[in-house]
N, C-alpha and C positions, 0 to 999 in steps of 0.2 A: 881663183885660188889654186894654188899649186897643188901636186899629189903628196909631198911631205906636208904642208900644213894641213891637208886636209886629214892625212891618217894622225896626226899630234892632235889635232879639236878633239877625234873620238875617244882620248882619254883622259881619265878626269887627275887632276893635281891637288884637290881640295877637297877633303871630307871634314863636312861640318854639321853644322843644325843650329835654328835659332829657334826659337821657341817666343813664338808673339800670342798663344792661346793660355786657357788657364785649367784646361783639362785631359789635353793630350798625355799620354802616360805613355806610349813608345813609339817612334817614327821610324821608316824605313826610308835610308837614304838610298835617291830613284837614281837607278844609273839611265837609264831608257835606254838599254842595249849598250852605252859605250863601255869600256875597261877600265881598272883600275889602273894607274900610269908607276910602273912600277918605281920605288922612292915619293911617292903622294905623301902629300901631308895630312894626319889626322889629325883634328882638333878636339878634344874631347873638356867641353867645359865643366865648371863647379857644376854641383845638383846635376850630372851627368855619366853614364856608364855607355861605352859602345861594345857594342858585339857582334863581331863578324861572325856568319852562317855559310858554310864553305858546301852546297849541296846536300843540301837538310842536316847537316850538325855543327854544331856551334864549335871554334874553331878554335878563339881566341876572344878574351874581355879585358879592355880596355880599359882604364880607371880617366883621372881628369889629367890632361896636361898634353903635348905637342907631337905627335911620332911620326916619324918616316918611314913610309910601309917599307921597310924594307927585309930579307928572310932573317936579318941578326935581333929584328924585332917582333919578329914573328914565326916564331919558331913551332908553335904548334900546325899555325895553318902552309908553313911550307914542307912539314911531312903530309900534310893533305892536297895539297894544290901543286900541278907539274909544272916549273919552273924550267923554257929552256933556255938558249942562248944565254949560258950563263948567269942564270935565274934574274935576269933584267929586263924579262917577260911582262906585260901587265896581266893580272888575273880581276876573275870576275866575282868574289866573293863578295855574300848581300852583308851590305852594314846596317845596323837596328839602334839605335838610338834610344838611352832607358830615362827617360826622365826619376829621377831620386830623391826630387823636392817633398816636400810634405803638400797632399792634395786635402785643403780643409772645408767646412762646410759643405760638407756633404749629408745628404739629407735620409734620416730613415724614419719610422713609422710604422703603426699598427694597422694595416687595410682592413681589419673587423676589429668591431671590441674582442677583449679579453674578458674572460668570467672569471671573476676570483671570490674568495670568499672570507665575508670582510668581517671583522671580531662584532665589531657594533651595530653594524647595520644587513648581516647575512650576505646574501646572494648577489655581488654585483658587478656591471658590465663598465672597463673603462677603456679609453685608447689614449695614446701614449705617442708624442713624436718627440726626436733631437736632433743633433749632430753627432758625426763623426772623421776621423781625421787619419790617413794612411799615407803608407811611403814604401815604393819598391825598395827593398832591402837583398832580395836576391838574383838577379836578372836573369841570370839564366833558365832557374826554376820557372820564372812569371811567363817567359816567353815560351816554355815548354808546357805550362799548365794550360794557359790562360790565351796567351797573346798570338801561336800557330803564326801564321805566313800574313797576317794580318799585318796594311802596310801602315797607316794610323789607329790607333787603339785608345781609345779615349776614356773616361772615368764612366764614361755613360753605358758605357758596355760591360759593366762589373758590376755599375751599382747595385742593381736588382738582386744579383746574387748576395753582395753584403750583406742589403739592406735585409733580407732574408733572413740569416745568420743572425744578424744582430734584434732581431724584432723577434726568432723563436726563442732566442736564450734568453730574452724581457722577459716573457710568457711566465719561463719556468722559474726566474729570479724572483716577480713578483709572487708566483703561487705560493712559493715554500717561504716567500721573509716574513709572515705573518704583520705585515706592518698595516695599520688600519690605514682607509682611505683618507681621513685629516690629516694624517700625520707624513704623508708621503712624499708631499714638498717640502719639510724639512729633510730627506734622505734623498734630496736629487744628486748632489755630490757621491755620496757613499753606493746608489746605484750603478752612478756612470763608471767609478773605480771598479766596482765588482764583475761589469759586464767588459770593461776593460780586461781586465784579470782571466775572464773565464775564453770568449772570445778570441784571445788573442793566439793561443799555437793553432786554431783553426786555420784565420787567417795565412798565420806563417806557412802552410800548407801550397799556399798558389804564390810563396814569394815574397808577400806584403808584410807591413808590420803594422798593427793598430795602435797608434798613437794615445788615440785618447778618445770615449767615448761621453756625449753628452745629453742626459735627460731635462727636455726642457719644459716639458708640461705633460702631465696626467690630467686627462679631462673626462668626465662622467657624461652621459647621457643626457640630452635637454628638459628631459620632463624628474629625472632625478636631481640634475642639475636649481630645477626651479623648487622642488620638493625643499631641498634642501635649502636655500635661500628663505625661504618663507620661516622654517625653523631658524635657523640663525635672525629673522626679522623679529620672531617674537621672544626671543633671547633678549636681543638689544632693547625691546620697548619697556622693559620692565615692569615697574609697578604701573598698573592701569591709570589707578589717579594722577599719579606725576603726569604720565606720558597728555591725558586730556588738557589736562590745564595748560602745557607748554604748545599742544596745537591751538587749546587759547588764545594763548599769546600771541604766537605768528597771527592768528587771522586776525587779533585786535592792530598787529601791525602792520599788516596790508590794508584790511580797513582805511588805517589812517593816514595812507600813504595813496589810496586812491576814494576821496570822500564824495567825487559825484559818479562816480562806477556806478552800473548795473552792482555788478560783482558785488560790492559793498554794503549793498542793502540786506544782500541775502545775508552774508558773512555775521553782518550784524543783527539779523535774527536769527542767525547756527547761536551767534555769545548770548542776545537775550535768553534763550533757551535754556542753554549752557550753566546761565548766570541763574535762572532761576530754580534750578531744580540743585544745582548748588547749595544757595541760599533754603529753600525746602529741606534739603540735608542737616543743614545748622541748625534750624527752630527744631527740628523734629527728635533730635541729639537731646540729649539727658543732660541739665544741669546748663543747657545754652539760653534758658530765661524766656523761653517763648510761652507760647498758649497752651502747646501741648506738655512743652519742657516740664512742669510743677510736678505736675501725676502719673507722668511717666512710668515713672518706676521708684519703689520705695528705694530708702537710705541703705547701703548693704548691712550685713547684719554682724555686728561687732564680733571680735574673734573671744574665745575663751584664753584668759591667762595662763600662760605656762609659767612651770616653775622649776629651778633646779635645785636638788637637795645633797647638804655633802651629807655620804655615807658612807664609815667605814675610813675615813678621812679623804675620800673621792669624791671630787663632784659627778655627779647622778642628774639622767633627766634631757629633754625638759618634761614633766610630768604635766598633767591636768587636776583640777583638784578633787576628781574621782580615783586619781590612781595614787595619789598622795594620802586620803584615807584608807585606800587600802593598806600603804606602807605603813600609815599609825595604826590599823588595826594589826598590822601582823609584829609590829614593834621593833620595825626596823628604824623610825624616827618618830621623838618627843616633842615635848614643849619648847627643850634650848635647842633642837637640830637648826643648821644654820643651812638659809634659803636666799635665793636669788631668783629676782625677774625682769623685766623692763622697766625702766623708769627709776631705778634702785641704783646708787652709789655706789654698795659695799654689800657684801651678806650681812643678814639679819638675821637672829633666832624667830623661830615659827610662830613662837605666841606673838610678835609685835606686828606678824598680819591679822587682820582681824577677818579675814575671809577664812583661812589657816584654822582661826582658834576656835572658829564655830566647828571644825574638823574634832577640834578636842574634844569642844562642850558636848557635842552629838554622840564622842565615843564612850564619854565617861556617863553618858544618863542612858545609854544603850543596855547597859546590866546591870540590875539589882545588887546591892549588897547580899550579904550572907542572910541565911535566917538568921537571928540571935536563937541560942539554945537554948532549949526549954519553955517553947512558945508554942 
């Protein structure tokens, strides 16, 4: 190899990046000691930003599309970098590569329960994971915050910090929303917007933007978790009697479905059982015609007739026929007052009840006539 080709190999013509991973967030393109070839081509593609670092300060940023390093394109970093022979020098400025795609499925999570305190059921302990979904938004900022001299810088090296951020400001979203623990998976939507919302100028702090945050499950503790199942079980069994008799049924239909089982035999002494203490229920029932049925319990005891009376041109009542003589003793209603009761078509006047008029006859032999004078 000649001495001209061999000084032309140690400078590079080609600045690029391809991106075959799905986490990488910014690359440093390696020169291994050779130079930039002055006039080189940059390639800067979509979902990409480059940024040259001219001796620890950043120089110049790139956007997407095709350039030739040359000083009419680079006009910040040839006030920094010495150009001579007619600035057709190569120089050695680091290029940084921002990847700007949206980085999704990204994972966060509560490492301890959370205590909150819950309307209906007090004191209690839950944890909580989702997703969430970012995108460098200012390159310069990320690589000054976050990214330093760092030559591959991957999602894995941030996450924790996020996932941090976004797991404390859960904490404090769930403490103050007062939302009961039933109720909280219908608010997975409305959490994720909110911590979206609050979360996000933090983020904007290191450069990023948070896209969009996602709550996927609140889950409770195993032993509250079982607490509560057992209440929701006997929620659903309802009425006791219903629920026996439909196990009835299934085992009569297993029974029948396996007639020389072991299993079967038993099954069909659980229903004899079942069956008999049943049947014991019905004879022993009032008015079911059994042995005991007869004498069980007398007839109930017929109700006393009401009655309503117009008075004053108002219907009145329903009286009893203790408070209806009071009304004919105090002479608020006579013989023709008209009365209504069950079993009656129309009103009647009071004498054509005959229960009524014994109300009369009692009032009117209740007080002697006058003396006659001079007796």
């Amino acid at each position: 190899m000649g001495l001209f080709n061999r000084l032309f190999s140690e400078f590079i013509d080609v600045i690029e990046w391809t991106d075959d991973s799905s986490d990488t967030m910014v690359y440093r393109f390696e020169r291994y000691g050779n130079e930039i070839k002055y006039g080189a081509k940059c390639i800067v593609r979509e979902s990409q930003i480059a940024v040259f670092v001219n001796e620890g300060e950043v120089a110049d940023v790139l956007s997407p599309g095709t350039y030739a390093l040359e000083t009419k394109n680079l006009p910040i970093l040839t006030t920094l970098q010495y150009w001579d022979h007619g600035f057709n020098s190569p120089f050695k400025a680091e290029v940084y590569f921002i990847n700007t795609r949206r980085f999704t499925d990204l994972k966060w999570g509560t490492k301890q329960p959370l205590m909150i305190r819950d309307s209906e059921f007090g004191g209690m302990r839950i944890r909580a994971f989702g997703t969430y979904t970012v995108r460098v938004t200012d390159a310069t900022r990320f690589i000054r915050e976050i990214v330093g001299t760092d030559g591959v810088f991957t999602t894995d090296e941030i996450s924790n910090q996020l996932r941090n951020l976004i797991t404390s400001r859960f904490a404090t979203i769930v403490g103050t929303a007062n939302v009961p623990v039933l109720d909280m998976a219908a608010n997975y939507d409305q959490m994720g917007e909110l911590l979206t919302r609050r979360i996000g100028p933090e983020f904007g702090e290191y450069g990023l933007e948070l896209t969009k945050v996602l709550v996927e499950n609140i889950s409770l503790p195993p032993k509250v978790s079982e607490a509560l199942d057992k209440r929701t079980s006997m929620g659903m069994t309802g009425n006791l009697d219903d629920f026996l008799k439909y196990q009835t049924g299934v085992a009569m239909e297993t029974a029948s479905a396996n007639p020389g089982g072991g299993a079967s035999e038993g099954i069909g002494m659980g229903m004899g059982f079942a069956m008999a203490n049943k049947m014991g229920e019905s004879l022993s029932s009032p008015g079911s015609g059994g042995a005991q049925g007869g004498a069980a319990s007398p007839p109930p005891v017929p109700a006393e007739p009401q009655y309503h009376v117009v008075i004053d041109g108002q219907s009145r009542g329903p009286f009893s026929l203790e408070q209806l003589g009071k009304r004919i003793g105090s002479g608020e209603m006579n013989a023709e007052s008209l009365v209504w009761t069950d079993g009656l078509e129309s009103w009647v006047s009071a004498s054509s009840i005959a229960t009524i008029q014994t109300l009369f006859a009692s009032k009117s032999g209740s007080t002697p006539p006058p003396v006659p004078p001079g007796s």
